[in-house]
N, C-alpha and C positions, 0 to 999 in steps of 0.2 A: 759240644762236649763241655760237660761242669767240671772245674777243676776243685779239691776239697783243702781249707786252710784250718787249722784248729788252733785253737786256744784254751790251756788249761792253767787253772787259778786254785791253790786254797787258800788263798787268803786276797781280798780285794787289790786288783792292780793299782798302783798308786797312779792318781790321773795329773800331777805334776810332772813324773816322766813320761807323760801324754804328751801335757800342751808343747812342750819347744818341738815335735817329729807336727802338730797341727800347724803350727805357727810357719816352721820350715818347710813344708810341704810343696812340690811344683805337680802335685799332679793334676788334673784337668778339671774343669768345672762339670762337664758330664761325662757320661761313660761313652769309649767311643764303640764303634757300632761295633767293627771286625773281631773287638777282645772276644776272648771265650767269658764266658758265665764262670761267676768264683761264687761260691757257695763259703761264707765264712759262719767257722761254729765255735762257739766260747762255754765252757763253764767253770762254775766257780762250786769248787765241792767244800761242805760245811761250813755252811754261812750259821751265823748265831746273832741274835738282834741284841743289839748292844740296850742294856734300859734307858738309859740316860740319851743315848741320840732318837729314841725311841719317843719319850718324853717332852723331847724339846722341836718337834717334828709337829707333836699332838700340841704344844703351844702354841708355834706360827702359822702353822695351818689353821688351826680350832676346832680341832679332831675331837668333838668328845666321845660318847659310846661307847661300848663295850671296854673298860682295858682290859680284859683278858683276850681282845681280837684284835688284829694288827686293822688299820684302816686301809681300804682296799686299795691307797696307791702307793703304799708303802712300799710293797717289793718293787716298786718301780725306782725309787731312790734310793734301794739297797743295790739294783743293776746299774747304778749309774756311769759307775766306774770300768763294768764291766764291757757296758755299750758303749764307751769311750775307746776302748783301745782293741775294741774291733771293727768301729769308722775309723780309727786313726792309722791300724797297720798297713803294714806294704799291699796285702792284696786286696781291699776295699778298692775299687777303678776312680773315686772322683775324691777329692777335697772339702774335709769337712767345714772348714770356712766356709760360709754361703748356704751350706742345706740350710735347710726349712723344715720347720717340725710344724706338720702338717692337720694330724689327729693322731689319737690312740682309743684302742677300745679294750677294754680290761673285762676278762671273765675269771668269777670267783666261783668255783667250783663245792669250794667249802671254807671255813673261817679257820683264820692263821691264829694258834696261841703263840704269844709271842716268847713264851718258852721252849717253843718247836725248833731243832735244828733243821735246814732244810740247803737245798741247792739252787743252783740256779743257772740254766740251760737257756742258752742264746742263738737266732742265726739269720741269717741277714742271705738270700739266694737270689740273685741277680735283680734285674728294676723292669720298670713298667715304662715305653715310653706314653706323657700325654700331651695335652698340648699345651700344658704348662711347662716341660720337662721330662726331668725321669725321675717317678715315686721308687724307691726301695724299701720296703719293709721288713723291719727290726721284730723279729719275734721275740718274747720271752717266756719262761716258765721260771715257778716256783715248786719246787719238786719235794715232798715227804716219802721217803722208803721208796724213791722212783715213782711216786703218782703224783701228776702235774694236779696239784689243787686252785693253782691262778697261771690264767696267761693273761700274754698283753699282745697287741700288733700295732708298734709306734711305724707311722709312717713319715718319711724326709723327703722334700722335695729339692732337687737340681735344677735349680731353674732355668730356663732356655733363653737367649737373652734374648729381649724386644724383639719381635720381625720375623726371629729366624723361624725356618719350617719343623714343624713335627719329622725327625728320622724316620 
């Protein structure tokens, strides 16, 4: 049985009253087997790209191309806040300290004007065990009038320690 946890945002969670519940956290380093599956789902309704943090993104990275097109891993640091404090709430099963950012694979479906207001829809449904651990994978979208123009699938590794067996 999946249990379902939601989160909703219009305006970015601040991720300083994130880190002390990351910091303070006892919960386990992997998920343990008997818990039920938590399906956790976030979004963030009318998001707007700031120009100016926009700008200076396209500096330290060295974005150059289009500026009338967001470069394609930009909604991924516009989610960032928001995938922080849905690893960090109560029904995530393991401690964000220690995951592992493992890959991501990002599809752009169509090109973002950065004068586009848009949303952005998250969700994180139970892990994978391997024999490294347990993968959980972080979905996102970026959503125009409800039509997902970019997703992403970051995935976090829990690492199993030394020795022990695959669950």
């Amino acid at each position: 049985m999946t249990r379902n946890y939601s989160l909703e945002f219009s305006t970015p969670p601040s991720p300083w009253a994130t880190y002390p519940r990351i910091l303070a956290s006892r919960k386990p380093s992997l998920a343990r087997e008997a818990a039920p599956a938590v399906r956790i789902e976030a979004t963030q309704s009318s998001v707007r790209i700031d120009p100016a943090h926009l700008a200076r993104y396209r500096e330290i990275c060295g974005c150059g191309g289009d500026p009338q097109r967001l470069p394609i891993a930009y909604p991924h640091v516009l989610a960032g806040a928001l995938h922080l404090a849905m690893l960090s709430c109560d029904a995530f099963p393991v401690k964000l300290l220690g995951l592992v950012h493992v890959r991501n694979r990002i599809e752009q479906r169509r090109p973002i004007e950065p004068s586009q207001r848009g949303s952005l829809r998250a969700f994180v449904d139970g892990h994978r065990d391997t024999d490294r651990g347990q993968e959980f994978d972080l979905h996102t979208q970026w959503l125009v009038d409800g039509e997902a123009t970019w997703s992403e699938v970051t995935t976090f590794l829990a690492r199993r320690p030394r020795g022990a067996a695959a669950g």
